[in-house]
Each structure stands twice: as C-alpha cells, then as structure tokens.
N, C-alpha and C positions, 0 to 999 in steps of 0.2 A: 431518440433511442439511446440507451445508455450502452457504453462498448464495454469491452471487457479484458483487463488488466491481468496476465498472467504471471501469480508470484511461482517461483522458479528456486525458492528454497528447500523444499522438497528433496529436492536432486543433492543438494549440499548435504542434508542430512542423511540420506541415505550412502553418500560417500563417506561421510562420516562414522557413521554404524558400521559399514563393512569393513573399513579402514582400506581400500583400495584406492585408486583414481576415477572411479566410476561410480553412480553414474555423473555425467558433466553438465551442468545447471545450461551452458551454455548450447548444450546439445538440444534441451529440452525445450531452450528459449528459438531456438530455431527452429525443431517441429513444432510448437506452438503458433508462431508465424506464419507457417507454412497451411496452418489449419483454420487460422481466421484471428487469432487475436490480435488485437488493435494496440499493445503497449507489453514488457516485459517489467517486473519488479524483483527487485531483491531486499533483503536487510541484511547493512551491512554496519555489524556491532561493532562495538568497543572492542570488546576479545578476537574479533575475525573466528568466530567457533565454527560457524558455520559456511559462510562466502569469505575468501579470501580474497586477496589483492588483485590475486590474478585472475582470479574471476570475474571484477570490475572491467580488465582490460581485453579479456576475452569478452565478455560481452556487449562492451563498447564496440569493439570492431565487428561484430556478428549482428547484433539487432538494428532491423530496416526501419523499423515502427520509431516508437520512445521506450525507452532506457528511461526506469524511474528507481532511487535509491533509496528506500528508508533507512535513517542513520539518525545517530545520536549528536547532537550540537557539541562537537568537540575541536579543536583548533589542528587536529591534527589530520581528521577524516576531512575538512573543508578543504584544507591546503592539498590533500590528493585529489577532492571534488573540482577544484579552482583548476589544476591539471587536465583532469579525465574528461570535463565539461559534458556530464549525460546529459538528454531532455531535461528531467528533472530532478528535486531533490527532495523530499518528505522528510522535517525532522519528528524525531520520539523521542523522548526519553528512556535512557537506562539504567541500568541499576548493576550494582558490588557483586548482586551476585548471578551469576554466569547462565543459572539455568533458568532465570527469569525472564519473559519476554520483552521486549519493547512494550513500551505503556504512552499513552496517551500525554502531553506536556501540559503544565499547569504553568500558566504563566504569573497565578498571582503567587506561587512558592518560589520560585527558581529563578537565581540572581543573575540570571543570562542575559547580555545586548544580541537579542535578535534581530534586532533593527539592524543592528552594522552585520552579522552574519547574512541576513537577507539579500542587504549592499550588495555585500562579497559575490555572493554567488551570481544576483544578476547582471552584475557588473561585467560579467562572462559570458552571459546569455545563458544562462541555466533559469530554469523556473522555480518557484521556491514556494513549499507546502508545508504545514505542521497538521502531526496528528492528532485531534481532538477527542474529548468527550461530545458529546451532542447539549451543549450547553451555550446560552449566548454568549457570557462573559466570557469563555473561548475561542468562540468565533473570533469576538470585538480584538481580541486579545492577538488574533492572527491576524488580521488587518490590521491592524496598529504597526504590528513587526513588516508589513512593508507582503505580504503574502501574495499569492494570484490565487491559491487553491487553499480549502482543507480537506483533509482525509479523514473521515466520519468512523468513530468507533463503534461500531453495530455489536460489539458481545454480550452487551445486555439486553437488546434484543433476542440474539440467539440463543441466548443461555434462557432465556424466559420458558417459569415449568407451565402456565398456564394461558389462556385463552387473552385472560384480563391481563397479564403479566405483558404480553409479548405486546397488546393495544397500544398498554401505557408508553411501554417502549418505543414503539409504533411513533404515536403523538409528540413524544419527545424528538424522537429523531427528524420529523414532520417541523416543529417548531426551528430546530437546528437550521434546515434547509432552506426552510423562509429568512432567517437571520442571516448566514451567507449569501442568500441573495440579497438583500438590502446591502450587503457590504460589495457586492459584485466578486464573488469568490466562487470559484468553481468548485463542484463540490464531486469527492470521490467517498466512498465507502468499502468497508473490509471489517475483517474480523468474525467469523467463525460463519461467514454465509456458506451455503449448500443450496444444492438442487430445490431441497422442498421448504425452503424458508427465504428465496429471493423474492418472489416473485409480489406480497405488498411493499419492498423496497423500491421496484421496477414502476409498480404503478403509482408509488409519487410523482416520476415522469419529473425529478429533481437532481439526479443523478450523472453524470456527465460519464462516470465510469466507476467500475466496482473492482476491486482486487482482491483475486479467489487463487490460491494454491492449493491445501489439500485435498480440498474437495474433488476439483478437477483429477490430479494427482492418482486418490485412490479409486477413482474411476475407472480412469487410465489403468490402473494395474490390471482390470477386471476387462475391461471393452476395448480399449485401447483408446489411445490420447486424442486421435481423430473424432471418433462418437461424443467422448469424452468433453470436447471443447465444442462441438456441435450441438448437441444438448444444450449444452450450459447456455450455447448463442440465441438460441431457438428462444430459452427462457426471457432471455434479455428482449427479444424483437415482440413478445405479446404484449 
C-alpha cells in the first residue's frame, strides 16, 4: 500500500498572502501526523519565498515520521542540508524567476556533479532523490548520480483534458515505474494529484508514496484536516 507524504507549503503561502506569522507550516505538519500521515515535505527554494530557514529547523525538531526536502542543487542549500541532516532530500530544478515552480531535472542539460552532491548528502545519512519526468533516460540518469528514490512528475497526467490523453499519461508513467524498478529506486509521485484523479496511480500498486499538499489543504479549509487526510488515506488503502 502506497502511504502518503504531506506537502506542508500551503501554510507558508498562506503566511505569506497575509503577511502575518500564521499560519505555521510546522503546526500543520504536526496535525497532519497526528492524523495519519506517514512523512512531511516542503520545498525549499533558492529565494526562501516561501519556507524559510526556520522553518527547516522548526520542523526538524517537530516531525516524528520523515522530514523530506525538495530543494534545488545549490552549494549553499546542501551545506545547511549537511547541518539540519532530514530523512531526506528531493532535488528539482529552479529557475531566475521566482514565481516559477520547481521543475523536474534534466540531467542530459545541466552541467551539475550529482554524483558528489549525492556523496555529500549520504555521507551524513540523508537519503537522496531527484525529481523526474516519467522518462527512462531519467530514471537511468538518477541512478547513475548515486539516488535510492525518484519522485515521479504526474502533471501531465493530471493536466490531461481527455480520456486518451490521461491513458497515454497513464502508460507513460506505467513505463517510468517499471524502469525504477530495474534500477531498484524507490518510487514516489506528486504534482497536481487530487481526490478524483489518484486512484489509477494507487492501482499501479508501484508507488511507495505520493506527495499531496493542496489538495489535502483546500479540503481542510472546507471539512477539516482530520476528514481531509482520512479521505485521502482511505484512497490510498483501495
């Protein structure tokens, strides 16, 4: 059964919009625990727009579960990861400009030694993932850099307008999961999943865990975070 990863950026944004101190991603990563999920995530950029520093160290000292970071491969966010030492570490690639998300890493574009960043991190006991397309030459490409995990881009699944559109998606991402396994790479997925679009990701029954935040989230505003992440769990166990 695939568990379920609660991303916890949500709470940053929303502190952000208000311009207050609230609400505290930290807070939401402990009722989320409290409710059943099996790991916390954040991303944590370049610009700190949204999770800041202390965010990290607040929610290192607060999550019981794993602490999982998605971060961009930069020499300066490692050397605070080499420090704070989470469960683990997801890298993405980011981009110049700010309001852009985290994107999936290409490794045959980007003049990056992920192999020694890998080093680094497991050299500390940190576990170390990159974010992919559903592609083999990406997979191949995270197992080369020394990886234990990838974390599977699903937005062209879920952006898909049609029947055939979401299949193809479907089959691609099918393909991805059998390629990680040949490489023995655990496999996580995220990106734009919801209530009513998990559930042929679940019966691949290839998944080790999925990472959901808004969905959970604007749930949560409506029913509350309890129903909210119980739902979502219920999905995961059929």
């Amino acid at each position: 059964m695939s568990t379920l990863t609660l991303n916890v950026d949500m709470a940053a944004v929303l502190r952000q919009a208000s311009r207050q101190n609230e609400p505290d991603p930290s807070q939401l990563a402990m009722l989320g625990e409290l409710f059943g999920v099996d790991a916390i995530a954040v991303q944590f950029r370049r610009d700190r727009k949204y999770i800041k520093e202390r965010d990290l160290y607040l929610l290192k000292g607060m999550v019981k579960s794993k602490l999982i970071i998605v971060m961009p491969p930069s020499d300066e966010a490692i050397q605070k990861i080499i420090e704070l030492k989470p469960h683990t570490v997801i890298f993405a690639a980011d981009h110049a400009d700010s309001d852009s998300p985290l994107s999936p890493i290409d490794f045959n574009s980007t003049p990056v030694d992920y192999k020694t960043m890998t080093n680094q991190l497991q050299a500390v006991g940190v576990e170390v993932g990159y974010f992919v397309e559903p592609e083999s030459d990406e997979i191949k490409g995270a197992a080369k850099a020394g990886a234990s995990l990838v974390l599977i881009n699903c937005s062209g699944y879920a952006a898909a307008r049609t029947t055939e559109d979401a299949q193809a998606e479907l089959d691609r991402i099918d393909r991805a999961t059998q390629s990680a396994h040949k490489h023995s790479l655990s496999l996580y997925g995220a990106e734009g999943l919801h209530y009513k679009n998990i559930q042929p990701l679940v019966e691949l029954q290839m998944f080790e865990s999925f990472i959901i935040g808004d969905a959970i989230v604007s749930k949560a505003l409506l029913l509350g975070l309890k129903t909210a992440i119980e739902d979502m769990l219920s999905l995961l166990k059929k």
